[in-house]
C-alpha positions in Angstrom: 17.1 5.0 -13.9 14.1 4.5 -16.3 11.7 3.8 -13.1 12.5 7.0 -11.5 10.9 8.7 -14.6 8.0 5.9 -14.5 7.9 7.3 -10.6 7.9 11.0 -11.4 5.3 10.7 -14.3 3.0 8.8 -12.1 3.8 11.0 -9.0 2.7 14.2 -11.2 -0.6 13.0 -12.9 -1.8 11.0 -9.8 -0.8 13.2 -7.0 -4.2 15.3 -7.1 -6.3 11.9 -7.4 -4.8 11.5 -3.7 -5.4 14.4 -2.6 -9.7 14.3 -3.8 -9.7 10.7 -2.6 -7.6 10.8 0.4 -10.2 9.9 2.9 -11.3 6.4 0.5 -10.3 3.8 3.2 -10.9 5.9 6.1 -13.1 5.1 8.9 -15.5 7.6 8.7 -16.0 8.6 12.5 -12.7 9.3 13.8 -10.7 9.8 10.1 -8.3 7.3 11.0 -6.8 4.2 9.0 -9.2 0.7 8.9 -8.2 -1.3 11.6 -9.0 -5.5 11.7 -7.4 -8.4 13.2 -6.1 -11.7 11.6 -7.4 -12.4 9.6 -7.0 -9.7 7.6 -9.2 -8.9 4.3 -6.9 -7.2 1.8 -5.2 -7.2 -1.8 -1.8 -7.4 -1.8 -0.5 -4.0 -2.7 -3.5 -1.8 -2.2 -2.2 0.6 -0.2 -4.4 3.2 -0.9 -7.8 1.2 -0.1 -9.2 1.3 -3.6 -9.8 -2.8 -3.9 -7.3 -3.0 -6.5 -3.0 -2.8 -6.6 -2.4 -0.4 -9.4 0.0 2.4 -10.3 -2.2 4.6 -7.7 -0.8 2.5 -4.4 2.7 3.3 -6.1 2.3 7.0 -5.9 0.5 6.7 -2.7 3.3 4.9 -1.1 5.9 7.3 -2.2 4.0 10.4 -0.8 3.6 8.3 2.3 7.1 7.9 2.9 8.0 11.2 2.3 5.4 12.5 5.1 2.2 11.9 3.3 -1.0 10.4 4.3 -0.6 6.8 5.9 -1.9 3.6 4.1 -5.7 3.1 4.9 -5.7 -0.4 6.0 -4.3 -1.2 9.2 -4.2 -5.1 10.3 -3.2 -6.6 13.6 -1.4 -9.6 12.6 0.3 -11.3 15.5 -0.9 -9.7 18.9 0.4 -6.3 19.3 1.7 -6.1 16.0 -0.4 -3.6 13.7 1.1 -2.5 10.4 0.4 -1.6 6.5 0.0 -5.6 5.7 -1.2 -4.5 2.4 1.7 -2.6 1.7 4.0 -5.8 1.9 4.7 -6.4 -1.8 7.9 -8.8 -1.2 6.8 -10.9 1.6 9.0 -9.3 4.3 6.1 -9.0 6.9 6.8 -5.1 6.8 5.9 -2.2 5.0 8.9 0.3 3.7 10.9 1.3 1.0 11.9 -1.9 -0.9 7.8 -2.6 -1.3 7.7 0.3 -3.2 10.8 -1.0 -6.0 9.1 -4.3 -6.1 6.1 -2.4 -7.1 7.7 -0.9 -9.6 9.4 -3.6 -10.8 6.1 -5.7 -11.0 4.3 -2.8 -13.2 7.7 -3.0 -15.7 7.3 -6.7 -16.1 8.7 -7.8 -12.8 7.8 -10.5 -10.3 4.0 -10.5 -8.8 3.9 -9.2 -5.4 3.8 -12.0 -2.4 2.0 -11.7 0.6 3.6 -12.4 4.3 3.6 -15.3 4.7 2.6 -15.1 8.6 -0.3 -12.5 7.5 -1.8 -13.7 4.2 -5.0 -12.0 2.8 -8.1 -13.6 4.2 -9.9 -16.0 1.5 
């Protein structure tokens, strides 16, 4: 129950940041998420583009989720498979709901986030 408050708290103070940086990752002609092909250049857990995983990529994720802007970063890592690879906190080669938890549960002292394994971040 404590990390829904963590959530909340982060959700209120951050949600603006978001909303003056939304565009950050963004390619800049059509407005549309980064696109690449394997290999893809990310950090694990940087869902909002910044170059870093921090508390930020939580919030960003939630609002996501609940109908916000999409992840910035989009990688095409088997043929005709594009998805949020940076978004894959827990190695499940997909980007939903139980990324965010381990998220949270790595910011409280949890395990570090793991890549997919088929889509790891180019060197």
């Amino acid at each position: 129950m404590r990390w829904i408050t963590i959530i909340f708290f982060l959700v209120m103070l951050t949600s603006q940041l978001i909303a003056d940086d939304s565009n950050s990752g963004l390619n800049e002609e059509s407005n549309q998420p980064a696109t690449t092909r394997f290999p893809c250049n990310y950090v694990v857990g940087d869902v909002s583009g910044d170059g870093n995983f921090n508390a930020l990529d939580v919030v960003y994720g939630l609002e996501y989720f609940l109908g916000g802007i999409p992840p910035v970063y989009i990688c095409e890592c088997t043929t005709g498979d594009w998805w949020y690879v940076a978004g894959d906190v827990n190695g499940s080669c997909s980007y939903n709901g139980a990324d965010i938890t381990r998220s949270v549960r790595y910011f409280t002292g949890g395990a570090s986030p793991q890549p997919c394994a088929d889509c790891p971040p180019a060197p």
